[in-house]
Steps between C-alpha positions, in 0.01 A plus 500: 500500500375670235205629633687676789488856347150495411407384832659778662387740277088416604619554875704824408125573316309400826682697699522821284092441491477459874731788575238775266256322698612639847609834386124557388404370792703726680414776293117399607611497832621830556160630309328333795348244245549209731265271330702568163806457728423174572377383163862562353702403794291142502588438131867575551515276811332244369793498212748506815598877511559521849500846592132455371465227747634697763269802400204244478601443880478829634181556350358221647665593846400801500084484334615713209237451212433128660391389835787461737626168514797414693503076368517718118723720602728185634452347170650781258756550740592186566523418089716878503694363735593192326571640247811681618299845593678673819198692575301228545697318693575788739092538508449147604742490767288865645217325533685117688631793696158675571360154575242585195580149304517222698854411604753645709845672482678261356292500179554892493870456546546249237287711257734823606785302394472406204399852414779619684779294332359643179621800617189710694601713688159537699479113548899497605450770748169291631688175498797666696217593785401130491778366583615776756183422679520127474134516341473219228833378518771433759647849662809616324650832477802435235218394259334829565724701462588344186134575329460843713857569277380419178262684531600792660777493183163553293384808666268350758475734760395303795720269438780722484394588833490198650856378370643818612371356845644201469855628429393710791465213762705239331226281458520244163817712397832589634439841717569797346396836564638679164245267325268543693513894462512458117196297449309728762580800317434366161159436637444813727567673163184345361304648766490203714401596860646189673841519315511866543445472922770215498721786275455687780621270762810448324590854443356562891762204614718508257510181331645449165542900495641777687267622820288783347179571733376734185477252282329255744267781562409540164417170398334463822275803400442329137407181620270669770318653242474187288356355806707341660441493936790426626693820293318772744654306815842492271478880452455566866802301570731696283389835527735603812768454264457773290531843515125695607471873335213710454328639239608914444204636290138529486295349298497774260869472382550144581669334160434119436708330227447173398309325778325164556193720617513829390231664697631375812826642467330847376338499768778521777475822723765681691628295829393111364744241581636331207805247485791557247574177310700703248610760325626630132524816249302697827197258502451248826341209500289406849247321654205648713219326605101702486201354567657153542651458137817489489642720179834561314606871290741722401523829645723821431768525769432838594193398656664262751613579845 
């Protein structure tokens, strides 16, 4: 019993060793010293550090400063892994999922969750799509929506997404469409072009807010620019329900305030149709669409007709 405390002090010593260990190495890293990289990341991992371990892995994966080796890169993430490392247990279940080890889907699922149920949020949100796909483990929506929640409550953006879709259609949760606004908005803030089309929708239809087609229309026209394909057909849709004016000036006194493309809206000449989505202290917001893109600003009202 008595040698308890000095037993724990050596591994509190290990570890403070192996944790200088990857710092340098990290350090090295970011010089673009691999081969110095390595050296200190394989003495901490050999002394269990396993963020080391994990390092060693990508290294290895990726033929940084070694030859790439995918059966080495298995082994230091496999010993990360173990050793309680979320990282590298989200890792292993990417590559079960990319068929690159040799398993299947139910390998990467049970890797996801016991890195989910340590609280990732990137292996929650992955296990959530597992199990709304049936892939790995037995369909099941509740359990979904159950890790797409977690970690949507973390800041996960697809995931907030996706549960907003689920509250959406009632699938895995009881149907609500307040919820299902909240969680698309939270994510549409965050520049999400999915969650901002389905924003859209909601404000276009109504659900879980008041009917607003200027508000569907902008999100529409953020998510279009963020990429989304769908948002272009969205804007179509909801433009005959606002208001079309025309520009007043020329180019030469044309104003632009704040504007998602300012040389677009500076740019506007006398008789171009522009839709209204807004207006306060004598500035307008509205949409116009040139040379396919469409683009948001803010324009003096005495340049509208």
């Amino acid at each position: 019993m008595r040698m308890l405390p000095w037993l724990s002090l050596i591994i509190v010593g290990i570890s403070t060793l192996a944790s200088a260990d990857y710092e340098a190495g990290l350090g090295e890293y970011q010089r673009g010293h691999y081969a110095s990289a390595i050296h200190e990341w394989r003495t901490a991992a050999e002394r269990g550090n396993s963020d080391s371990q994990f390092a060693l892995g990508m290294m290895f994966e990726r033929g940084q400063g070694v030859s790439a080796s995918l059966d080495e890169a298995y082994k230091w993430y496999r010993l990360a892994a173990d050793n309680g490392l979320a990282d590298a247990q989200v890792r292993l279940a990417e590559l079960y999922l990319l068929e690159r080890l040799e398993g299947d889907s139910g390998l990467a699922a049970q890797w996801f969750e016991r890195a989910a149920e340590s609280g990732n949020a990137a292996a929650q949100f992955q296990l959530g799509l597992l199990y709304l796909e049936g892939q790995g483990v037995d369909e099941n929506a509740e359990l979904a929506a159950r890790w797409f929640e977690l970690a949507a409550e973390q800041g996960h953006v697809a995931a907030q997404n996706n549960i907003g879709s689920l509250y959406e259609t009632g699938r895995g949760v009881e149907q609500s469409y307040t919820r299902a606004f909240e969680w698309y908005e939270r994510a549409a803030k965050q520049n999400d072009p999915f969650a901002q089309n389905n924003l859209g929708a909601m404000h276009a239809r109504g659900h879980g807010v008041d009917r607003n087609h200027a508000w569907a229309v902008f999100w529409f026209v953020m998510a279009a620019q963020g990429g989304n394909d769908l948002a272009q057909e969205n804007i179509n849709a909801s433009l005959p329900n606002l208001e079309e004016k025309q520009i007043a000036g020329s180019r030469v006194n044309i104003r632009a305030g704040a504007s998602t493309d300012f040389d677009r809206i500076a740019s506007l000449t006398r008789g171009t149709a522009v839709y209204v989505l807004g207006s306060m202290d004598g500035w307008s917001q509205v949409y116009f669409q040139q040379d396919n893109a469409p683009t948001l600003g803010w324009i003096s009202n005495t340049l509208i007709e």
